[in-house]
C-alpha positions in Angstrom: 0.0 0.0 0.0 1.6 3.3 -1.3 2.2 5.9 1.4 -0.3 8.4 0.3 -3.1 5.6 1.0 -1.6 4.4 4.4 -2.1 8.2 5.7 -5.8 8.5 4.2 -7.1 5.0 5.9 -5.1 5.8 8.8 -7.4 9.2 9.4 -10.3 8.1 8.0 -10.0 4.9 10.6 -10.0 7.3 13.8 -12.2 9.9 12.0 -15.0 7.0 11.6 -14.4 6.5 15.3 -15.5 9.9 16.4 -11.9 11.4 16.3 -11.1 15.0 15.8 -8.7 15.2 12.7 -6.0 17.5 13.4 -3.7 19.3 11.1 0.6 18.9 12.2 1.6 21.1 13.8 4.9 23.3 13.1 7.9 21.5 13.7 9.1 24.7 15.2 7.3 24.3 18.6 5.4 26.5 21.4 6.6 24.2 24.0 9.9 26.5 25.0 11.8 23.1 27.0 12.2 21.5 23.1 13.8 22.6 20.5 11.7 20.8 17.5 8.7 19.1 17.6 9.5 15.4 18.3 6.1 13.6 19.3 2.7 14.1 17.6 1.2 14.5 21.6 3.5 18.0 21.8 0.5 19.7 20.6 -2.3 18.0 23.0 -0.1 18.0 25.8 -2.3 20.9 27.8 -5.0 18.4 27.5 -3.4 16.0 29.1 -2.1 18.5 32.4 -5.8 19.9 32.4 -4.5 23.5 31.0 -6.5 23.2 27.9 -9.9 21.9 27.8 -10.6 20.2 24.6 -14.5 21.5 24.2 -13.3 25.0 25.6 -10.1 26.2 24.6 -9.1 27.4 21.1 -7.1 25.1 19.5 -4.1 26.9 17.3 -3.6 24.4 14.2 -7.8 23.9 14.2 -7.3 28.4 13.4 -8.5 29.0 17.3 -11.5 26.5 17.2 -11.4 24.0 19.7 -11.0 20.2 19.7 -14.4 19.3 20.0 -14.1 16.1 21.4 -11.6 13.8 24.2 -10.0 12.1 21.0 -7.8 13.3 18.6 -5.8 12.3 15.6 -3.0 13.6 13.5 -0.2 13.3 11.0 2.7 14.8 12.6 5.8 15.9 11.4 8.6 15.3 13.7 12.1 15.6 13.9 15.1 14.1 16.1 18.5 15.6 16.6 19.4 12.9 18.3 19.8 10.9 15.4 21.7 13.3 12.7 25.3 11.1 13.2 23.4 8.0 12.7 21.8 8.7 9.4 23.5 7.0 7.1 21.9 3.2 8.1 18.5 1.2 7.4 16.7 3.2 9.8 17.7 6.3 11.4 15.9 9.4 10.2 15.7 13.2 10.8 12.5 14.3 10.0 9.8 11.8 9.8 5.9 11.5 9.6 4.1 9.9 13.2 0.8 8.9 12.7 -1.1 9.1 16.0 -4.4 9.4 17.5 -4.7 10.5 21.1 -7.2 10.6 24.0 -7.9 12.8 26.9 -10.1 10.8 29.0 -12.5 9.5 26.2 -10.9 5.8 26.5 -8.0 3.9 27.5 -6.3 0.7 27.4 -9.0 -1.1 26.0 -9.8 0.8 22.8 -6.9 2.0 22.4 -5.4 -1.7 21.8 -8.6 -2.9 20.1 -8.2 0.2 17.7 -4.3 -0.4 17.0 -5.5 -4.7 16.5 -8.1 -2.9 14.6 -6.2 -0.6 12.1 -3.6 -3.4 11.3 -5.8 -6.3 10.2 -7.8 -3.5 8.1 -4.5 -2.8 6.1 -3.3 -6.4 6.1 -0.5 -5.6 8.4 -0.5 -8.7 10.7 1.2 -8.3 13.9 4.6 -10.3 15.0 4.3 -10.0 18.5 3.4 -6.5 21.7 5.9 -5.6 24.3 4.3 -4.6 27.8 6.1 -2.5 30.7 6.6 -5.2 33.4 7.0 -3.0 36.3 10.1 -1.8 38.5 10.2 -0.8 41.8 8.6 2.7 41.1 5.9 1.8 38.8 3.8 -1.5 38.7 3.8 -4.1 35.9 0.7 -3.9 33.3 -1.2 -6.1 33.8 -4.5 -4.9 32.2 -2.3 -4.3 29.0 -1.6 -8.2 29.6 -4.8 -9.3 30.3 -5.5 -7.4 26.8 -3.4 -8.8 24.1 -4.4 -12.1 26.2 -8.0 -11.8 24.4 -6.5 -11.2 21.3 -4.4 -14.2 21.5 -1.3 -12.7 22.9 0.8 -14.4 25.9 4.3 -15.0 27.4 3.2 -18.9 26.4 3.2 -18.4 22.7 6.0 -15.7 22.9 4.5 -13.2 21.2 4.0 -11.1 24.2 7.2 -9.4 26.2 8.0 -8.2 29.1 10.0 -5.1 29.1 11.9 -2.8 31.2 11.5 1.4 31.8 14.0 1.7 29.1 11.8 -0.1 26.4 8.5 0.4 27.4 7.9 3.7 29.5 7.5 7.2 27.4 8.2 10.6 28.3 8.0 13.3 28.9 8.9 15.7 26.1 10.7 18.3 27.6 11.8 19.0 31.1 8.4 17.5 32.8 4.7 16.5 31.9 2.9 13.1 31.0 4.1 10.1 30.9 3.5 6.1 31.6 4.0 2.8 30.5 3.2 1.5 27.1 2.3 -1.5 25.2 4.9 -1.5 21.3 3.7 -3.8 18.3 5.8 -5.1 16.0 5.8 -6.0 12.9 8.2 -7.6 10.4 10.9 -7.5 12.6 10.3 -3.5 13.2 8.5 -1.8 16.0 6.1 0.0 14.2 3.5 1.0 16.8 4.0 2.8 20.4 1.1 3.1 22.2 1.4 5.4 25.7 -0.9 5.2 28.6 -0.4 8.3 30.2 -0.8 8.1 33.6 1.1 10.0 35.5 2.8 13.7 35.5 6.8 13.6 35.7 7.7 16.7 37.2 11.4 18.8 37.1 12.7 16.2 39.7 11.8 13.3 38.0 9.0 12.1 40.5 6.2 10.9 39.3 2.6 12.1 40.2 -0.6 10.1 39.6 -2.8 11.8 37.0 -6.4 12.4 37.5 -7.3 11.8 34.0 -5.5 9.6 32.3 -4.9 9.4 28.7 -3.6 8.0 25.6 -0.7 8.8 23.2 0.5 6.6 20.0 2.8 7.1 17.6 3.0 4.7 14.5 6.4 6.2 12.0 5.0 6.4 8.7 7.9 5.5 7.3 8.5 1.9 9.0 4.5 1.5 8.4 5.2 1.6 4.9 8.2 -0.9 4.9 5.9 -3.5 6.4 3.1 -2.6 4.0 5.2 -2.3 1.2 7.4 -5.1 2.1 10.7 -3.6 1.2 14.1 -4.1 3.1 14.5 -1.0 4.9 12.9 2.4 5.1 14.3 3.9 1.9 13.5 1.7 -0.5 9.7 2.8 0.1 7.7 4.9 -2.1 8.9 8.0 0.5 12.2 7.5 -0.4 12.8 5.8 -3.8 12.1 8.5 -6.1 14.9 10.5 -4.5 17.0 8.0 -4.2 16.6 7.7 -7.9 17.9 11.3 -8.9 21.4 10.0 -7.5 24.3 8.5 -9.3 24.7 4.9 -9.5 28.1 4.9 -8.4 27.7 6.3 -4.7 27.0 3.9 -2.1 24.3 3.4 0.0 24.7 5.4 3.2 25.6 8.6 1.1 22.2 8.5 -1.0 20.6 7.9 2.8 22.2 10.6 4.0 21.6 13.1 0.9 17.7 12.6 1.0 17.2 12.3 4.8 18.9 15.8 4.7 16.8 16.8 1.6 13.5 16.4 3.5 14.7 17.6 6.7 16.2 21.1 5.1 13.0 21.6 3.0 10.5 21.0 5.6 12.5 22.9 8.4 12.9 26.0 6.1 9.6 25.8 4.8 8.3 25.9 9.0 10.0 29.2 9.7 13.6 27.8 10.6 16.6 30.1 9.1 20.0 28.8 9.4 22.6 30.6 12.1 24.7 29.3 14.9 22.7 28.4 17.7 19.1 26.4 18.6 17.0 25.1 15.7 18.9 27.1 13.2 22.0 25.5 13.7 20.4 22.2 12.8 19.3 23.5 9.9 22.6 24.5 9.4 24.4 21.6 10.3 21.8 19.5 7.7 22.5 22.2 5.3 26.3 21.8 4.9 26.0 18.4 5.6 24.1 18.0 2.2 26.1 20.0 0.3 29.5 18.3 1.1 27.9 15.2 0.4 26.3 16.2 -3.1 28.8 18.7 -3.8 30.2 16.7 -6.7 27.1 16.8 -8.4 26.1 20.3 -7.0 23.6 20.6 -10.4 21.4 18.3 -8.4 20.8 20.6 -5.2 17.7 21.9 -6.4 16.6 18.8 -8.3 16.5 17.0 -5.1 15.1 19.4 -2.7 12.6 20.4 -5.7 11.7 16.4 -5.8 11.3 16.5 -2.0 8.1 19.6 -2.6 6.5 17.7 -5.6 6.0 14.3 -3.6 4.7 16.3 -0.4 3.2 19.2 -1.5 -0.1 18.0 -2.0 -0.1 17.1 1.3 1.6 19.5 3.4 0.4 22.8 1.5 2.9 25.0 3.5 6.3 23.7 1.2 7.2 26.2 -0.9 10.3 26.0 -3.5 10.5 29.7 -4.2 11.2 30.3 -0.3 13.1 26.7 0.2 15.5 28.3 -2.8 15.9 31.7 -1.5 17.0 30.2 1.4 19.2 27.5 0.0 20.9 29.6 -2.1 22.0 31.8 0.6 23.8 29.1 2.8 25.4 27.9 -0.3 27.0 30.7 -1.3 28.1 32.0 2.5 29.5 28.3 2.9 31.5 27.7 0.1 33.1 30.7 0.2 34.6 29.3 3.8 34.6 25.9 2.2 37.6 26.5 -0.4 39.6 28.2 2.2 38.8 25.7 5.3 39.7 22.4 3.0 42.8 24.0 2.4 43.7 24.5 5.8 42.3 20.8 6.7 44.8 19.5 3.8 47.5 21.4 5.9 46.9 18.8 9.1 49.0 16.0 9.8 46.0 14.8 12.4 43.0 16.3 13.5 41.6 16.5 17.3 39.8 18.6 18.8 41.4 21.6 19.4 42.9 21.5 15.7 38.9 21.0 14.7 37.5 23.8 16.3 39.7 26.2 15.4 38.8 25.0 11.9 35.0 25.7 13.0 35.6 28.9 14.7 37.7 30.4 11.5 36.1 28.7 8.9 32.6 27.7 9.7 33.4 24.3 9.3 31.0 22.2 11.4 32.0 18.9 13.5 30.2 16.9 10.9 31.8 18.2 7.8 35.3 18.1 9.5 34.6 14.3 10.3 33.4 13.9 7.0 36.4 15.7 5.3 39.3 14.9 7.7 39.0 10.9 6.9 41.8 9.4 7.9 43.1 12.2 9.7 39.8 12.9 11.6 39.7 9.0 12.6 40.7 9.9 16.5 37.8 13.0 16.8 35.2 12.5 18.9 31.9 14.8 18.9 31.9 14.2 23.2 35.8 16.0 22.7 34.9 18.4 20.0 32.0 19.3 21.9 33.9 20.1 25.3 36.3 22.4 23.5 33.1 24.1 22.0 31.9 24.4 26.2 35.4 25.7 27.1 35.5 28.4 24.2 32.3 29.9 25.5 33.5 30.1 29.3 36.5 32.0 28.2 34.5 34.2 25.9 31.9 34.8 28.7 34.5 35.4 31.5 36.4 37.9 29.1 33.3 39.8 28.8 32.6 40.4 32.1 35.9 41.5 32.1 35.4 44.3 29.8 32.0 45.2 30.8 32.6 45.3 34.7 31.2 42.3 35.7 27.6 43.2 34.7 27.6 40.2 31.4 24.4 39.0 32.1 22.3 42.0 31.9 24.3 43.2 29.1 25.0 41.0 27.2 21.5 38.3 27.3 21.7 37.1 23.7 18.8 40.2 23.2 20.0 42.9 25.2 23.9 44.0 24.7 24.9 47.0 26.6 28.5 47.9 27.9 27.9 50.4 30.9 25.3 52.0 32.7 23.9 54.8 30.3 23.8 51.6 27.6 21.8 49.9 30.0 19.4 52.6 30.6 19.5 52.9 26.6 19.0 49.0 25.8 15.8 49.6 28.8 14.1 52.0 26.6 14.5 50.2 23.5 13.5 47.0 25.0 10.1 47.9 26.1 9.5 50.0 22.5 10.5 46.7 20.6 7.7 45.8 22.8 5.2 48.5 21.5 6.6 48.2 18.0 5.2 44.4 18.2 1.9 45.8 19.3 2.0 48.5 16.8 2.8 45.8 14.1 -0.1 43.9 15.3 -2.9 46.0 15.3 -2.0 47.7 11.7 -1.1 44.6 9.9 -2.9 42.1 11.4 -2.4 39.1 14.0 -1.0 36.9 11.6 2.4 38.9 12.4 4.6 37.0 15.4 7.9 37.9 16.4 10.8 35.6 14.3 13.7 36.8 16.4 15.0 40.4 18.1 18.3 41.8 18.7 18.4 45.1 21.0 22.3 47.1 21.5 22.5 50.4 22.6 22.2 51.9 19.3 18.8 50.1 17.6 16.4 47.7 18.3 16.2 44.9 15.6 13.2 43.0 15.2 12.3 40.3 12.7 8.6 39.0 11.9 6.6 37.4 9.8 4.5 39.0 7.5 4.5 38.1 3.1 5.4 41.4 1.7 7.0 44.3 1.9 5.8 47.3 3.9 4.1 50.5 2.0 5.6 53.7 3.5 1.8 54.2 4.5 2.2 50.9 6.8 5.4 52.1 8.0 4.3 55.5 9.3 0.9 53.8 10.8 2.6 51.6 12.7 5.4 54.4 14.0 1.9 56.3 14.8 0.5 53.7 16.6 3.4 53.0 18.9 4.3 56.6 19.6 0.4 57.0 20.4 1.4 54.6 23.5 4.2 56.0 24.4 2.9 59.7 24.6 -0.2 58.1 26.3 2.2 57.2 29.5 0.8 53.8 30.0 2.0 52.2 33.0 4.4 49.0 32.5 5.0 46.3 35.3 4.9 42.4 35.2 3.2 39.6 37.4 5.3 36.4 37.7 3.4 32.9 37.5 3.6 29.6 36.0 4.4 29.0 32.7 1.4 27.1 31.3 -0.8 29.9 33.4 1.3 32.6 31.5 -0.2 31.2 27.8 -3.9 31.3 29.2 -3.7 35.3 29.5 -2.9 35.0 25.5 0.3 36.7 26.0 2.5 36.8 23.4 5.5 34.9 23.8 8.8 34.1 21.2 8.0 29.8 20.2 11.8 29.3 19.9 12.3 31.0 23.1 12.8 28.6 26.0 11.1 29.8 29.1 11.4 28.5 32.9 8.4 27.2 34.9 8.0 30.4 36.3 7.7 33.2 33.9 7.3 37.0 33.8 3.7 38.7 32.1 5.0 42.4 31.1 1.8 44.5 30.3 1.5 48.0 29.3 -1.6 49.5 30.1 -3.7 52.1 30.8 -4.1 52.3 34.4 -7.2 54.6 34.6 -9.3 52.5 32.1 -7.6 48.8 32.2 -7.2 49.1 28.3 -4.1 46.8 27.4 -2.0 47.8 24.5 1.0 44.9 24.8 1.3 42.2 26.9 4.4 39.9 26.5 5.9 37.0 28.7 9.7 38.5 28.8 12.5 38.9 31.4 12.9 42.4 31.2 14.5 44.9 32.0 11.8 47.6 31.2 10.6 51.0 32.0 8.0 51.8 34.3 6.4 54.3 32.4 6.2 54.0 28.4 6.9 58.0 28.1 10.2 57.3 29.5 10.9 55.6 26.2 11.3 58.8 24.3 10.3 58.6 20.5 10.4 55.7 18.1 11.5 56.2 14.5 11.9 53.1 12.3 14.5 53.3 10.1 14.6 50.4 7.9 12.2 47.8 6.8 13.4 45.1 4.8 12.9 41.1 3.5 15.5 38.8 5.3 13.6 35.3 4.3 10.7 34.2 2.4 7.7 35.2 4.7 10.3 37.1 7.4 10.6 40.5 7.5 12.9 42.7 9.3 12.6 46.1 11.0 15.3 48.3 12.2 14.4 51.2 14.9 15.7 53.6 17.2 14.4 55.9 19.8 15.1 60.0 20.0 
């Protein structure tokens, strides 16, 4: 069964069953403890804690409707750093596809075996043998999982049921804390191609567990290894995801190359495509890393860059409408032309080495760009000893020295001047950087209310000369725009709103409707700045943020913006300063 048809039956399965269908969500997440979207629960997971109520709250991929209903199901797309060095083999992925459906008190271990038995013997997938969690001395074995797959003809006797330790059979949480619990796996020609969570319990910052008061249900079936059974193929890439790619190559390189070229090919396309631009740190550096990655490996070839990543948009478009090739290009493009120019230059150098470790291999990063990756990948031989652990100690040593040297220089105030979003040197700049701070603040607002809500923030750098501040919004700004929104935010600041914060849980914070940075990570305990009118209660911004900030928005002087320009398909970028 071809891959298009696996994800149609799979839907219309749990849509038959009374199950919400819900769009994937943005691998780029609004959970601030991850960095990508990993699990298709990520976006149910206030369900789950009782934040959200699914016939209440407004639902973001569903366009602010909510759920409708305890059950769910989705086609997410997911991604895993984790497993970047071990592309290359039968299995290992970057970004795949996790087909799941999910309840928040509408069933549990029953149904949600009985629907998994279900689904397979509807697709003539037959089932190999389950795994169940047998207990440990913190949580109790499963028996009504065992008691289960014992009606369905399951048992230790016939050994096609398993016992299974914490390791195998106990999910989560995604991120710091949240649900979790023991789960039930079914495989299938030799592959594990069905997880199946019972959520039980709430894992908190110190790892204890707490009983929850409504359990649920999570699953996750990879797309990917579903069609490898269905299809009965070898591996993963010699499915109908993978194939056609796979075809553009030439003959003549070997397997884990070609594996390595289109896992990279998808991952770059849909990561660009989901707001990620490639720099130095967070998601963007995995974009990066994928990016180089890619072109070292195809580099030979380099005609075929846009062949494959154009293939990659033609087999997926029709299902993820959101890949576009004109904004994949644009971006493309760019990387490829900053990163061979420090390619030529960084090879030579390489050449230059007798052996590489990893001092030797980050100064070759730190001159030349040249990632661990493409150093390994480059350095054969030479590079046989490096270690990413090594490498990436020398990386954590660079930083302490650069961080202790700026204290230094900046009196011993680095981590209010110099936040990653704030840089300041001395005490005037930090009175300046205050200002600006809160009017990137207002300048969101502003942003807002003339262009529309669609607009969120994309990233922000603040110095003691400008504010920077990058959005999203399709087109460029007419001057009319421009001086509407410097009206708008000058309006507040002449109007002397009063500024302060209230401090309060995280998942409390995103009730107000606040708006908060998605590739920001944010503690448990986070800060609400409003601005407001104090006489009438009117609310002009409201923001989680750390500050600093003024108390009074007339203390912020007058904002002029003073560029406006495109920096990425769909990203636009303003540059302001206050007088």
């Amino acid at each position: 069964m071809e891959s298009r048809e696996l994800r149609e039956r799979f839907l219309e399965f749990f849509k038959k069953r009374e199950h919400t269908i819900v769009p994937s969500s943005s691998l780029i997440p609004d959970d601030p403890s991850v960095l990508l979207t990993t699990a298709g629960m990520q976006q149910f997971k206030p369900y789950y804690t009782g934040a959200a109520d699914p016939f209440h709250s407004p639902h973001p991929t569903l366009g602010g409707r909510p759920l409708g209903s305890r059950n769910a199901a989705s086609i997410q797309k997911s991604f895993r750093t984790s497993d970047i060095d071990e592309v290359g083999d039968e299995r290992h992925l970057t970004f795949f596809e996790m087909l799941g459906n999910f309840s928040f008190g509408g069933y549990f271990k029953e149904k949600a075996i009985q629907y998994a038995y279900d689904f397979l013997r509807e697709i003539n997938v037959p089932i190999e043998y389950v795994t169940v969690f047998g207990g440990d001395a913190e949580v109790p074995r499963d028996e009504e999982s065992i008691a289960i797959w014992n009606s369905y003809g399951f048992s230790m006797e016939k050994q096609n049921l398993k016992l299974m330790g914490r390791e195998d059979n106990f999910w989560g949480p995604t991120g710091n804390e949240g649900p979790c619990g023991p789960t039930t796996e079914i495989y299938a020609g030799g592959i594990e191609i069905w997880n199946i969570v019972f959520n039980q319990y709430y894992c908190h910052p110190d790892k204890t567990l707490e009983p929850l008061k409504t359990p649920g249900v999570d699953t996750g079936m990879g797309l990917e290894r579903l069609a490898t059974v269905s299809q009965e193929k070898e591996n993963i890439f010699q499915t109908d995801l993978f194939d056609p790619l796979i075809a553009l190559l030439p003959t003549h390189l070997g397997n884990r190359e070609k594996r390595i070229i289109v896992d990279h090919a998808r991952a770059i396309v849909f990561l660009i495509c989901d707001g990620v631009l490639p720099s130095n740190k967070d998601a963007g550096y995995i974009l990066r890393r994928l990016m180089r990655r890619f072109i070292i490996r195809a580099r030979n070839y380099s005609q075929e860059y846009f062949t494959i990543l154009g293939k990659v948009i033609d087999r997926y478009g029709s299902v993820y409408h959101e890949l576009n090739s004109e904004k994949t290009f644009l971006i493309f493009k760019d990387e490829l032309s900053q990163f061979e120019k420090t390619l030529v230059a960084g090879q030579h150098e390489l050449e230059k080495l007798q052996s590489i470790d990893a001092a030797s291999a980050f100064r070759l990063y730190e001159s030349y760009g040249l990632p661990y990756e493409v150093i390994k990948d480059l350095g054969g031989e030479k590079a046989k000893s490096l270690a990413r652990d090594d490498f990436d100690k020398e990386f954590t040593k660079h930083q302490e020295i650069s961080r202790a040297g700026q204290e230094k220089k900046f009196g011993g105030h680095g981590l209010l001047l110099d936040t990653g979003e704030l840089k300041a040197a001395d005490e005037r700049e930090i009175q300046i950087v205050t200002r600006l701070h809160t009017a990137t603040h207002l300048l969101q607002a502003a942003l807002r209310k003339v262009l529309g809500e669609s607009v969120r923030q994309a990233g922000s750098d603040i110095t003691a000369e400008r504010t920077r501040f990058d959005f999203t919004f399709d087109r460029k700004l007419t001057s009319e725009e421009i001086a509407a929104v410097e009206q708008v935010a000058n309006r507040a600041i002449q109007d002397d709103l009063k500024v302060e914060y209230k401090e309060m849980p995280y998942e409390e914070a995103l009730k107000t409707n606040a708006l908060h940075f998605a590739k920001e990570k944010y503690p448990s305990i986070v800060k609400v700045y409003t601005a407001f009118d104090s006489e009438t209660g009117r609310v002009f911004s409201q923001e989680l943020c750390g500050g600093p900030h003024v108390q009074r928005t007339s203390e912020v002087g007058k904002l002029k913006i003073v560029k406006e320009e495109a920096i990425a398909r769909g990203i636009r970028r303003i540059r302001a300063i206050i007088e």
